[in-house]
VMD Tcl script that draws the C-alpha trace (Angstrom):
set ca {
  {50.85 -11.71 -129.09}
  {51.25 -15.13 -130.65}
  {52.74 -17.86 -128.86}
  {55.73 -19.43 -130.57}
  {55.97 -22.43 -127.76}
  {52.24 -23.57 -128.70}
  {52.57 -22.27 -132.39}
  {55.69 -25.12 -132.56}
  {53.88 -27.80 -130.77}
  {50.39 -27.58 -133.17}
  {52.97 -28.03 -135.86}
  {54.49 -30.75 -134.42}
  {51.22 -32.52 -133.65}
  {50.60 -32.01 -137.36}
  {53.53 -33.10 -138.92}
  {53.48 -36.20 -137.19}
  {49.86 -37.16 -137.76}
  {50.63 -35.99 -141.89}
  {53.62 -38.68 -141.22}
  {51.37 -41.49 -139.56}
  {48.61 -41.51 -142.68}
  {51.42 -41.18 -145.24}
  {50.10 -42.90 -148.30}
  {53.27 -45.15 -149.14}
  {52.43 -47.37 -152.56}
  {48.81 -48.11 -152.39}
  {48.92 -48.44 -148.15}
  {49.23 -46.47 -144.97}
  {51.82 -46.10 -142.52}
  {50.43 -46.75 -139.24}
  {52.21 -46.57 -135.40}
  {53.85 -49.91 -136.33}
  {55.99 -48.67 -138.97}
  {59.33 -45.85 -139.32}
  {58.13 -42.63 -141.16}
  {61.68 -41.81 -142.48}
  {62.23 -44.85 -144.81}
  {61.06 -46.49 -148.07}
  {58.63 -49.66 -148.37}
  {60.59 -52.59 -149.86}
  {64.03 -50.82 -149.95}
  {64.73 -49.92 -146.26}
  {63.07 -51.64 -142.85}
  {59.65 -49.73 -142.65}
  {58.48 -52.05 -139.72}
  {59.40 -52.92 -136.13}
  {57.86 -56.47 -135.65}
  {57.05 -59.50 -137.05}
  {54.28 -62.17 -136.59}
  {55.63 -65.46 -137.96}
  {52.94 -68.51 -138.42}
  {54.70 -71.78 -137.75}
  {53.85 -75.39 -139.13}
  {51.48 -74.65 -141.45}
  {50.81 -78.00 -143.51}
  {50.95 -76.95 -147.35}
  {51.51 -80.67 -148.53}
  {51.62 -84.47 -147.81}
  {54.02 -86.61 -149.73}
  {55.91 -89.91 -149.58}
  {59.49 -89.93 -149.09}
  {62.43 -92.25 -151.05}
  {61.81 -94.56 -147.55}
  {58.47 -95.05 -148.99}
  {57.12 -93.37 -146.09}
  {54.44 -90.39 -145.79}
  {55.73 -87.12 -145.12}
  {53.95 -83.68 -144.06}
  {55.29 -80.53 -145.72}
  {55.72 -77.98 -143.27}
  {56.13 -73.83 -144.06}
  {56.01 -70.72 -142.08}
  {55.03 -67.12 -143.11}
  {56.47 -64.24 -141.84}
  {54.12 -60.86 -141.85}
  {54.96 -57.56 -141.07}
  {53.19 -56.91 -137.77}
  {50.57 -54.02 -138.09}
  {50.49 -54.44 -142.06}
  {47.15 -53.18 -143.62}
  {48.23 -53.43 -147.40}
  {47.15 -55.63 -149.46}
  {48.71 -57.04 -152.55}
  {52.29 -57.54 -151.46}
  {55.15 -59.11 -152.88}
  {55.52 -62.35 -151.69}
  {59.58 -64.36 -151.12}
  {59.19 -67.89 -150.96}
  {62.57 -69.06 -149.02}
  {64.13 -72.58 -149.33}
  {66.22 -73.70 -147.02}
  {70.46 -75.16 -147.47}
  {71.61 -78.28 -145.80}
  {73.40 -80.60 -148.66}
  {69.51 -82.36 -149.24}
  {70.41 -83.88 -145.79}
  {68.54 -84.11 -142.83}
  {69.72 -82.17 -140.38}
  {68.73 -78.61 -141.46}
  {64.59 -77.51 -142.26}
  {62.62 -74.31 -142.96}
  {63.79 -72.99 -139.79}
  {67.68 -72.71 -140.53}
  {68.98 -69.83 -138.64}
  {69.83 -67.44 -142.03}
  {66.83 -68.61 -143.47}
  {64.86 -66.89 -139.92}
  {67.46 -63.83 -140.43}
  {66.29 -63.21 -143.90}
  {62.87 -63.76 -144.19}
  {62.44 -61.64 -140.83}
  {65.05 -58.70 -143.06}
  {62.24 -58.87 -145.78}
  {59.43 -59.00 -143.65}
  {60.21 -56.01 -141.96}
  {60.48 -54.04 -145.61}
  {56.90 -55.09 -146.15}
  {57.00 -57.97 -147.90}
  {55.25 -61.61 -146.78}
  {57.90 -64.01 -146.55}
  {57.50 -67.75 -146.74}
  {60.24 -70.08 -145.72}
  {59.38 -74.00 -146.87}
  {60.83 -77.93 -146.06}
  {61.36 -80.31 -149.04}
  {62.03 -83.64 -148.92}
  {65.99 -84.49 -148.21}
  {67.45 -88.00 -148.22}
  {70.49 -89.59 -145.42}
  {72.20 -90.48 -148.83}
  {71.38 -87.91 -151.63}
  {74.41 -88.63 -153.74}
  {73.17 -92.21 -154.51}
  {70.29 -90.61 -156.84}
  {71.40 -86.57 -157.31}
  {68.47 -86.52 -160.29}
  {65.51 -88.72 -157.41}
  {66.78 -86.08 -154.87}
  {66.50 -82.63 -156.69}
  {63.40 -83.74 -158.77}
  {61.52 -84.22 -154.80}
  {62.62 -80.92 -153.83}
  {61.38 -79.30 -156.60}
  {58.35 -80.96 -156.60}
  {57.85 -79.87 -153.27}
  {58.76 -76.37 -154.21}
  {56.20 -76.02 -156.91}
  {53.74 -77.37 -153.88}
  {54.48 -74.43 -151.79}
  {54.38 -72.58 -154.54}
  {50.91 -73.49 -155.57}
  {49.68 -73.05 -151.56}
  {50.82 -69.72 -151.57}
  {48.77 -68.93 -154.90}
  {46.06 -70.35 -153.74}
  {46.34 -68.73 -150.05}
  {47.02 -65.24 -151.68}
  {43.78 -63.28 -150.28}
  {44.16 -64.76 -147.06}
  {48.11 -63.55 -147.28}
  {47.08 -60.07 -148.49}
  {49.54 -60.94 -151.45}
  {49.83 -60.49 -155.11}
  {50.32 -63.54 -156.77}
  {51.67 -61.53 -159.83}
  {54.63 -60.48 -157.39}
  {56.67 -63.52 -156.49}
  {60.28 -64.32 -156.04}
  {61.71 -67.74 -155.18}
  {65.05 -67.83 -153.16}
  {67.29 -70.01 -151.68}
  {70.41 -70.84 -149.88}
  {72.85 -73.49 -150.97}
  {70.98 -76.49 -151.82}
  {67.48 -74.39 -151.55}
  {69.40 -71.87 -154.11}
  {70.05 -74.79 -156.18}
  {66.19 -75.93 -156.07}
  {66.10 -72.11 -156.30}
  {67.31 -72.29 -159.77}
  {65.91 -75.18 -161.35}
  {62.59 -74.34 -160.30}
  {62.91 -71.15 -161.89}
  {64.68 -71.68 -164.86}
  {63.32 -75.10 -165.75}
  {60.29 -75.79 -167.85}
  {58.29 -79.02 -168.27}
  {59.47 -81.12 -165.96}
  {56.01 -81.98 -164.27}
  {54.06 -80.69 -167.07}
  {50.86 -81.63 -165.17}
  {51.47 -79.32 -162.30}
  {54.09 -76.90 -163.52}
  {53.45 -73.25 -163.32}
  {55.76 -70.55 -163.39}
  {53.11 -67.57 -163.60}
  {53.38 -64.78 -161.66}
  {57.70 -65.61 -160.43}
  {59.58 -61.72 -161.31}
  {62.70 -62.86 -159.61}
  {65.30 -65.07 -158.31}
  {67.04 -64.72 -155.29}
  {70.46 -67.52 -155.39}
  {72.30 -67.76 -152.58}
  {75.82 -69.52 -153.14}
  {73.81 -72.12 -154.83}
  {74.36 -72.46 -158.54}
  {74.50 -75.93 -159.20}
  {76.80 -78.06 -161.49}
  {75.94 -79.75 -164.26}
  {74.21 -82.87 -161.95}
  {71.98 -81.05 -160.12}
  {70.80 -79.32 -163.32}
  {68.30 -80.00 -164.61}
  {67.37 -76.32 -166.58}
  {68.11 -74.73 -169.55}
  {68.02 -70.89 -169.03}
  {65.55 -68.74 -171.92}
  {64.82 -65.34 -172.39}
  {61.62 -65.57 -170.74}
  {63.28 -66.53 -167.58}
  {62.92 -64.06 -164.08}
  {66.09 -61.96 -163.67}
  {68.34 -63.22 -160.94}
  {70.44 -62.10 -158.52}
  {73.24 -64.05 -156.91}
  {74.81 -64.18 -153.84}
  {78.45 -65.70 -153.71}
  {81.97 -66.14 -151.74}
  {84.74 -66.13 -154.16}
  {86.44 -68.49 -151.50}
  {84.06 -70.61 -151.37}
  {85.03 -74.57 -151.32}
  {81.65 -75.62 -151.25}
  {79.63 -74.52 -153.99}
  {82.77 -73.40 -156.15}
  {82.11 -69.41 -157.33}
  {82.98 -70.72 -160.87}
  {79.48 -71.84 -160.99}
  {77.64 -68.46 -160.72}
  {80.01 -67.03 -162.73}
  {78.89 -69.62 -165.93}
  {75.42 -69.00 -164.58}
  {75.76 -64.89 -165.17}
  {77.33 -65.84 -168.59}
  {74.30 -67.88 -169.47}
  {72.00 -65.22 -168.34}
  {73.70 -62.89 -170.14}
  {73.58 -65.06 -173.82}
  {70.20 -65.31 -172.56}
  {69.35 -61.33 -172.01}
  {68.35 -62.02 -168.51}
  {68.56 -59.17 -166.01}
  {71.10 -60.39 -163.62}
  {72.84 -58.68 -160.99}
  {76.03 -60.97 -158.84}
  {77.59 -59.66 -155.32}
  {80.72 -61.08 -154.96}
  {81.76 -61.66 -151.16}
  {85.80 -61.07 -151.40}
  {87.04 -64.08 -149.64}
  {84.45 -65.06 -148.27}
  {83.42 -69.39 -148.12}
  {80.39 -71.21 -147.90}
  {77.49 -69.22 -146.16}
  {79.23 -66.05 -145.67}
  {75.97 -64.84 -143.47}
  {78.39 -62.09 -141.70}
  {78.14 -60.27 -144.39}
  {73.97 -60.12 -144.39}
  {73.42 -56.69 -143.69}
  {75.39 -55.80 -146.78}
  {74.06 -58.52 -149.38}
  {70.68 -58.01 -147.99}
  {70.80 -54.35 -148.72}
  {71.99 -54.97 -152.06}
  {69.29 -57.65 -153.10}
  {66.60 -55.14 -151.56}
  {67.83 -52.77 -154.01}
  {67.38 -55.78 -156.89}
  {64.11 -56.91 -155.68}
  {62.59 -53.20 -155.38}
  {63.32 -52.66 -158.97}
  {61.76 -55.26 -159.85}
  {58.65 -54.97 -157.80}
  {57.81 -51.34 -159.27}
  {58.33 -52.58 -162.93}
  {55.68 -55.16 -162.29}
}
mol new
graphics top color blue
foreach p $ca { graphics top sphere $p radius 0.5 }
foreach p [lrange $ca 0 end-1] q [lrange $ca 1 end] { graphics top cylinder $p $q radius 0.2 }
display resetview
């Protein structure tokens, strides 16, 4: 007589060891990760290791003064695939002190992305007490810096377990508006600038006016997706709306997520913009 009690529990035991070796885009799932969810779209993993103060740069400052550039990397804990996307997170703060790589929404996203498999990397750039005296000496530092931490992760990407043909830049506020230019601009440091392997943009109610521009957007520019309260008294929402007209002169995929009513660094609304750029991003990181 067979024994339907055992019979269940041997297929139990093998359904759930089919689940725990499920090949899931060139890796495996292992006990670290959900079995019921998609890599890069959903939360696949339960933890995060996050490597603080790592030194990616030494600069001098508008004091005249030697700086150390500081990043962290976020990794999802348990992670044997190789090749991942990469996010290289800039932090907000006006270009004042007062705010640095480990800004609380910055932590809350690159931790959202982390767990959905992808190596985060959230980076500090040189801010000034006064940035309005020299808007074009402030954002030319920062994005100097960018491209620096941009360059270390290249040049880190076996020990990352990254694909340096996978990265997108984002940033919040003032790191959305280093963000941008970074992206979009060409030339400016023609000595070090390198744009290779960037397949998105990630703007987070940060699309600069006309003086902190210092881009002209071109077809061969990474589609973008932006982030923006219509309330917002801030960074006004008129700006991302010229940016998505430019983009679209320009052919450049672009997706925006309007926040109804929402202000300046509308982060109770996370869970919903950060589903929405997962879908963006995921898109993206099939195609390429």
């Amino acid at each position: 007589m067979i024994n339907l009690v055992n019979m269940g529990k041997t297929l139990k035991s093998i359904i759930f060891f089919w689940i725990l070796f499920l090949p899931v885009e060139g890796g495996i799932l292992n006990a670290a990760i959900y079995s019921d969810t998609v890599r890069y779209l959903n939360p696949v993993f339960k933890n995060v290791d996050i490597q603080k103060d790592i030194v990616f740069g030494e600069v001098t400052n508008y004091e005249g003064r030697r700086e150390k550039l500081l990043l962290d990397v976020y990794n999802p804990e348990g992670d044997i695939q190789t090749a991942r996307p990469v996010i290289m997170w800039i932090h907000g703060g006006g270009f004042k002190p007062g705010n640095d790589k480990s800004q609380s929404y910055i932590v809350k996203i690159s931790t959202e992305f982390a767990v959905r498999g992808y190596v985060c990397v959230s980076i500090n750039y040189r801010v000034r007490n006064n940035p309005g005296e020299d808007k074009t000496g402030t954002l030319s530092d920062a994005i100097e810096d960018a491209m620096a931490g941009l360059n270390w992760i290249r040049n880190n990407s076996g020990k990352l377990n990254i694909d340096k043909g996978k990265i997108i830049v984002g940033g919040g506020s003032a790191g959305g508006m280093i963000a941008v230019n970074l992206c979009y601009k060409d030339n400016i440091f023609p000595a070090k600038w390198d744009k290779s392997g960037i397949v998105g943009l990630v703007n987070l109610w940060g699309s600069p006016d006309e003086s902190l521009t210092l881009a002209k957007i071109d077809d061969s520019d990474p589609p973008t997706i932006i982030v923006h309260g219509n309330a917002d008294k801030t960074v006004p929402y008129t700006n991302s709306e010229k940016l998505i007209n430019e983009l679209r002169i320009n052919n450049v995929k672009h997706e925006i997520v309007t926040i109804e009513g929402a202000g300046h660094t509308p982060i109770s609304h996370m869970d919903y913009f950060v589903k929405k750029i997962a879908e963006f991003l995921y898109g993206l990181i099939l195609k390429n």
